[in-house]
Steps between C-alpha positions, in 0.01 A plus 500: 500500500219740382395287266440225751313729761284628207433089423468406854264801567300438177423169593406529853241777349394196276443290749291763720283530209473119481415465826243752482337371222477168607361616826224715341372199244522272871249729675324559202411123498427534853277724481345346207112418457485140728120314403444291807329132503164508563370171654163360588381237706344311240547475172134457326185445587221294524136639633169452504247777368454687884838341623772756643871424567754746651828574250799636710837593312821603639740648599280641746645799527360618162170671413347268229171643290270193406267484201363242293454419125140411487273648774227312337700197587680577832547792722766601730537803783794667601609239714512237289172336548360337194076430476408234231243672334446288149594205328841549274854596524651807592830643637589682812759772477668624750791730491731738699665801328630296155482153611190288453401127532150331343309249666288320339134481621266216383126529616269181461154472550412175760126402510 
């Protein structure tokens, strides 16, 4: 009868264990590192040297830093708003803690 009790209390130990194992590695990936999405209205570009257009990305609810790949080419302010400045090609970055999403920018010249 001992033996069983020593078994029966051995096991449920085990299983306490288990259980809080499994539940730590569960909250762990809860609490994990989650990247969100970042969309934008549009997904390139195309200006003329002068021209602006207004980028806006989501979710809202984010704080999104703006820059672009080419000032020479294109610029863009805080909010998103991109100013053809030279013919070519350039990307605009935006991102929000580690996500990020490129649009690309192409500035022609119209006589």
């Amino acid at each position: 009868m001992k033996n069983i009790l020593k078994i029966n209390f051995l096991a449920s130990v085990s299983l306490i264990f288990l259980a809080i194992a499994f539940a730590g590695c569960d909250d762990y990936e809860r609490k994990g590192k989650v990247i969100p999405e970042i969309t934008v209205n549009m997904r390139s570009l195309n200006l003329k040297v002068g021209e602006t257009k207004q980028l806006v990305a989501s979710p809202t609810v984010n704080t999104f830093t703006w820059s672009s790949e080419d000032d020479d080419i294109a610029t863009v302010d805080g909010a998103g708003l991109v100013t053809a400045k030279s013919e070519g090609e350039t990307g605009i970055i935006v991102k929000s803690g580690d996500a990020i999403r490129r649009v690309t920018t192409i500035v022609t010249i119209i006589d």
